[in-house]
N, C-alpha and C positions, 0 to 999 in steps of 0.2 A: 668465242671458242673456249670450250671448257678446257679441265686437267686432265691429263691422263697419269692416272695412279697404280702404281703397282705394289699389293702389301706383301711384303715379304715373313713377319713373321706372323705367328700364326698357325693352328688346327684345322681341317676338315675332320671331323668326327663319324664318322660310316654306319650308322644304325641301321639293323634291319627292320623293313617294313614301311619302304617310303612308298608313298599313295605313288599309284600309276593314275594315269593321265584321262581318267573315265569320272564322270558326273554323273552323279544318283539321281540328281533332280532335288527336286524340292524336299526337306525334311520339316517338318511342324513338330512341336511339341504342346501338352494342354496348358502349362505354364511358362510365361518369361522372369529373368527376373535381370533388375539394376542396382548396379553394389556398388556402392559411393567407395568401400574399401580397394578400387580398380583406378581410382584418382587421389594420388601422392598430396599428404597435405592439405585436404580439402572438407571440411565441416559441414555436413549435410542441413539441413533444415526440410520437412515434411513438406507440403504442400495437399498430400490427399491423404485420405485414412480410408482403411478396409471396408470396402462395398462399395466405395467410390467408381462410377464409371467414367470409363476412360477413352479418349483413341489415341490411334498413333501418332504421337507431338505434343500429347498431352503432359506438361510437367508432374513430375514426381515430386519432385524436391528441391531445392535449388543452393547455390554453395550460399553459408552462413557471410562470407567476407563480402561477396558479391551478388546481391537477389538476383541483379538481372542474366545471371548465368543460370538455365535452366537443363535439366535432365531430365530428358523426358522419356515415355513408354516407348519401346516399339511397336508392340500392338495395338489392339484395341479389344477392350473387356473388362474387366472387373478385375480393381486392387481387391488380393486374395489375403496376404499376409506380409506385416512387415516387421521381420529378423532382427531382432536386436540378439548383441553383444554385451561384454564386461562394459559398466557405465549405459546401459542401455543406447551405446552407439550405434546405430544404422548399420546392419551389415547388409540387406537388400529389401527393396520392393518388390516383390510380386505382383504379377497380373496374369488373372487365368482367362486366355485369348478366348476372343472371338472364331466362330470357324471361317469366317470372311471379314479380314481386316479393314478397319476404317481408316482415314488421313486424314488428319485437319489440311487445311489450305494456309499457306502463306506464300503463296501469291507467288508465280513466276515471275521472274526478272533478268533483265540485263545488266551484268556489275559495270561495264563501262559507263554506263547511264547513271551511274548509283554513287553517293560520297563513301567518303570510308566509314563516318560513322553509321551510314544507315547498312552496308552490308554486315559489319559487327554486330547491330543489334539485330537484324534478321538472322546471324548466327548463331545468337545467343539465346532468341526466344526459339527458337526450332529446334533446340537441343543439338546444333552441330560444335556448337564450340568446343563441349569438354574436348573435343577429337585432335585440337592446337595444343602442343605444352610447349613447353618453356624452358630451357636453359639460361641460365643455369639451375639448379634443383630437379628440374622435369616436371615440375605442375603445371595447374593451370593457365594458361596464357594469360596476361594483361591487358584487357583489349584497348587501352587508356593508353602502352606504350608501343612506339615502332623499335620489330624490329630489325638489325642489322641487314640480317636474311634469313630467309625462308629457308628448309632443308627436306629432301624429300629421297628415302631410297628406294630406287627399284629392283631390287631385288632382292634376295634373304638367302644368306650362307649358313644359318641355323640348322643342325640336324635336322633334318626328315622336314624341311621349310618346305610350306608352300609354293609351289610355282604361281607367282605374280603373273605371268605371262598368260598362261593359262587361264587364272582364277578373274583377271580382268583385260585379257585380250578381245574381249566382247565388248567393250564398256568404255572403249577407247575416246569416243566424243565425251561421254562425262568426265573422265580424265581428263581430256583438255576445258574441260567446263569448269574443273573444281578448279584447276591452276589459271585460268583465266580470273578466276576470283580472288587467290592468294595473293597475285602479282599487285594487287589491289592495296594491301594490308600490309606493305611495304615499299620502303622507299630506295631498300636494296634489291639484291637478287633473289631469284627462286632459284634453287640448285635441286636439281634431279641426276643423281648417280644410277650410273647402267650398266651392267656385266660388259666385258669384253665378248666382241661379237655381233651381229647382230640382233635387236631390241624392237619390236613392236614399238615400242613407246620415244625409239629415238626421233619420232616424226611430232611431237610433244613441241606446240609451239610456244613462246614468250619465257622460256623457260633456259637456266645457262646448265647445259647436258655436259657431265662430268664421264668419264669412263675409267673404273675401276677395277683390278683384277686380284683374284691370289686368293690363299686361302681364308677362312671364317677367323675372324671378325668384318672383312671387307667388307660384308652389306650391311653392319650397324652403322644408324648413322651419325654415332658419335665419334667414330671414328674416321667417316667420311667427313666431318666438319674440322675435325684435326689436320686431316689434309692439304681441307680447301681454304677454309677460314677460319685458323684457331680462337675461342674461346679467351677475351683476355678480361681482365678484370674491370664492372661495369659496361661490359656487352652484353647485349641480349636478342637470343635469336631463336627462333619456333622451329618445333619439330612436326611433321605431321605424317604418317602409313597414306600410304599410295592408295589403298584400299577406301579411306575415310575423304583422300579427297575427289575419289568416283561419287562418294554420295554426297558431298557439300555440290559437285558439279549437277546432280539429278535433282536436288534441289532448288537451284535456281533456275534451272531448266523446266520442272516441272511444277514447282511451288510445295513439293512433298519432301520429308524429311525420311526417308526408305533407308531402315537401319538392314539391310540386305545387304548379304556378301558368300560366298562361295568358299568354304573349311575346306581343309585337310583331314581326315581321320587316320591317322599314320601310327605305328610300332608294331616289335614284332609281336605281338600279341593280338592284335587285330588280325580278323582271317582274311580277308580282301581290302588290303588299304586302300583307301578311293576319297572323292571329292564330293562334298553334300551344299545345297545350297540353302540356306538357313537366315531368319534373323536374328540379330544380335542378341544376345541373351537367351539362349534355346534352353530349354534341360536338355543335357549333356545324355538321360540315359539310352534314350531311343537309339541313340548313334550305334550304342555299345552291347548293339543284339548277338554281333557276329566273335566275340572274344573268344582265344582259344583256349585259356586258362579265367577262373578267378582272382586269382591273388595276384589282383595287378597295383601298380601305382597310375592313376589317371592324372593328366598334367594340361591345364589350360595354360596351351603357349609350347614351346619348346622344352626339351631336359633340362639347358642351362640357365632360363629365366623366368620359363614357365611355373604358374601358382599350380600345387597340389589341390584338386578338389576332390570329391568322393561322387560315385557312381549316379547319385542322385545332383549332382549340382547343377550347375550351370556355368555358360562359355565366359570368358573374362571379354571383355568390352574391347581391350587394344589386337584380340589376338584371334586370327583366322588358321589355328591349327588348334587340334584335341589329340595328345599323345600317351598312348598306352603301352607301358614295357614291365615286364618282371618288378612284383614289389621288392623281390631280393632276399627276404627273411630266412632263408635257410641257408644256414653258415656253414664253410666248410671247417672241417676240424682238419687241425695242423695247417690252415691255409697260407700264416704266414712262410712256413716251414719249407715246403712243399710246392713244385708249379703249380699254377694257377690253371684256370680255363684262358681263354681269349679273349682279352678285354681291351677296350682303346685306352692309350696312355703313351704318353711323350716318353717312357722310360726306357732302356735298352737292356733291361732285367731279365725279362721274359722274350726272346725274338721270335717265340710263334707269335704273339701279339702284335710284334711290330711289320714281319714280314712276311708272314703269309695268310693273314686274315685282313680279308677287303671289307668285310662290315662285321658289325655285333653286334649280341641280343645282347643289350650293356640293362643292368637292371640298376634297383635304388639303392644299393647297398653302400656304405662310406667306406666299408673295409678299414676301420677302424676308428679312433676318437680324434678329437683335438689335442694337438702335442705341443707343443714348446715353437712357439713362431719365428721361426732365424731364415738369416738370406740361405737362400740356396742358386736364385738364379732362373728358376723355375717360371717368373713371372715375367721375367724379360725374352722369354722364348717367345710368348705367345701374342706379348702385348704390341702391338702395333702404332706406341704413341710413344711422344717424346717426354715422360713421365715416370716418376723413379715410385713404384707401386706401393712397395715394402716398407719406404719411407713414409709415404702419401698415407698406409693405413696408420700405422704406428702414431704420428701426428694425431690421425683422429683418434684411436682408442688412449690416448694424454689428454686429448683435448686443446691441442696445442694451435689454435687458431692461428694464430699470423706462420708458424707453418705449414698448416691444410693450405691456407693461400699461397705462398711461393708453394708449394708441393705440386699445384694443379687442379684443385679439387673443386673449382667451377668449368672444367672442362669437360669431368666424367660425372655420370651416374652408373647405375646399378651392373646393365645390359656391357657396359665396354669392359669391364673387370670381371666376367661369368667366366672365360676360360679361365683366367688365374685360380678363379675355383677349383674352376674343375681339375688343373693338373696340379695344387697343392698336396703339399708332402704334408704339409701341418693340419689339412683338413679343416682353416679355418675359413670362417662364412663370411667372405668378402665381400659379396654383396651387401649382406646388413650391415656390412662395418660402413660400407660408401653410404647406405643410407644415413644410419645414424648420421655422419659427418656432415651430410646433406642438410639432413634434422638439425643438426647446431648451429649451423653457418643460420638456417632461416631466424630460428629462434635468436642469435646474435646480432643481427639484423646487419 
């Protein structure tokens, strides 16, 4: 019998323009692309060069620390171009698809049948693995170590989040496929947290079903392992999206590695927000025929985690939403001075804000600089863990390693501190502070 959790503090954040409950069907695009910059930590090395034909499972690249961890294509076609960076680093592989997708073969299987080393290496050559991280840091998985437990959330309190339910209420035997094979890769539990309520997936067998409630952050699930099984020092335990383990389940199922999964296209700038079924890695622009203005900011992933890309990019690897809202760029004058429009915010400054506006066109605006970083208090509204934040950053931007450790800081990454962001007075960027910290502790070893 699982937990039953109630979080109490916490945001829901109301954006207008969440996808209604309708699927477009199939979206293609002429190019895919894989961006090793979508895996925290991880040193690419090549595998194929431009002309190179490919199919779907076909490695791109593989990480620098680990060969046998492969990243492979989603489609099949022709390596078109490969994007470097400052240091000529890897920013993505392209491949310009096929109009009729290829699979390599690796072979249907049964995990019960199978040791653990040999499903890890079928995970690792098929391209499913980068799909496991890793806490503490949030990289790559280890496949050399067990860990504690598994962790899996189903479902997402993210503005304008995907519905889970929806996006793989079809797909429900691969879901018990993928976690039939999890349970495999551990000698603890598989933990799957599910809204309060009834859940399609609470029929999810071998697995210990948590039930979780309250406002946003509840469906991250670093915050559901704080709950269940805190993070202590020299534990180590895997994260994996609900969505990645429908395709490791189609996988063993079928012997294909089908990077397929069902988007959101959501904000209020989108004129019909709806559901598109896509493979991973699509260019983004076809999505974005129906916009109601230009001057947007496009965000693969959510407002508070989601990476900005541009009109031509493409989808980020961990994230089955594409969100379009107001770039922002036209400031109001005397705005400090002067009421505001309606916009979300924990403050009781402005109360049209707080009490008669149920959503908002919230755009990218900061509404001002980075100030002077002092407690306010601010960050213990929202934050749902037993962890003192303002301390926790401060440590990191010192550098003060033995108190990043008593402070917490193998408990969080990037996604459990996005609200502290977002209701900061000081407008400082918490998240890169939690990475860097991240970045040190690894480098520290």
């Amino acid at each position: 019998m699982g937990k039953v959790i109630k979080i109490r503090k916490g945001k829901n954040i109301q954006l207008v323009g969440e996808a209604v409950e309708k699927n477009n069907g199939n979206h293609t695009s002429s190019t895919y692309a894989v961006k090793p910059t979508d895996f925290k930590g991880m040193v690419p090395k090549l595998e194929v060069k431009v002309g190179d034909e490919v199919k779907a499972g076909t490695p791109l690249f593989h990480s620098k620390a680990d060969d046998s961890i492969k990243f492979t294509s989603p489609v099949s076609g022709e390596v078109v171009e490969v994007v470097r960076g400052d240091r000529r680093a890897i920013q993505e592989v392209k491949v310009l698809a096929d109009s009729e997708i290829s699979y390599l073969d690796f072979g249907s299987s049964d995990p019960s049948s199978m040791s653990r080393e040999e499903i890890v290496t079928k995970l690792k050559s098929a391209g499913a693995w980068p799909s496991i991280r890793q806490r503490p840091f949030n990289i790559l998985a280890d496949g050399e170590e067990k860990p504690k437990a598994i962790f899996v959330s189903g479902f997402d309190t993210a503005p304008l989040s995907a519905d889970l339910e929806f996006t793989l209420g079809n797909k429900l035997a691969d879901v018990q496929s993928g976690f039939d094979v999890l349970k495999n890769l551990t000698d603890g539990k598989v933990h799957l947290s599910l809204p309060e309520g009834t859940s399609k997936f609470s029929s999810i067998a071998g697995v210990e079903t948590h039930t979780v409630s309250g406002p946003h952050p509840a469906g991250v699930v670093g915050v559901q392992i704080h709950h269940i099984d805190p993070i202590n020092k020299g534990d180590i335990v895997w994260t994996i999206t609900l969505q990645h383990v429908a395709m490791i389940g189609k996988l063993f199922s079928t012997g294909q590695y089908r990077n397929e999964l069902t988007i959101a296209v959501a904000g209020s700038e989108v004129e019909s927000p709806s559901y598109h079924d896509v493979i991973a890695g699509v260019h983004i622009e076809g999505l974005l025929s129906n916009l109601k203005t230009d001057n947007v900011r496009t965000i693969s992933g959510n407002v508070l985690t989601g990476s900005q890309i541009q009109k031509s990019g493409y989808l980020g690897y961990f994230d089955n939403l594409l969100t379009v809202i107001p770039e922002g760029d036209d400031y109001e004058f005397l705005g400090w001075l002067i009421p505001s429009y309606a916009k979300p915010t924990i403050s009781s400054t402005f109360p049209i804000a707080k009490f008669f506006k149920k959503s908002f066109r919230a755009n990218a605006n900061m509404h001002g600089e980075e100030r002077a970083f002092v407690v306010t208090g601010q960050y213990e509204k929202v934050l749902p863990m037993d962890i003192m934040p303002v301390q926790l950053l401060k440590s990191i931007m010192s550098g003060d390693f033995e108190r990043m450790e008593n402070l917490g800081i193998y408990e969080v990454v990037e996604e459990d501190l996005a609200l502290c962001e977002f209701v900061c007075t000081s407008k400082i960027e918490v998240q890169q502070i939690i990475r860097d910290g991240l970045e040190l502790m690894i480098e520290e070893g």
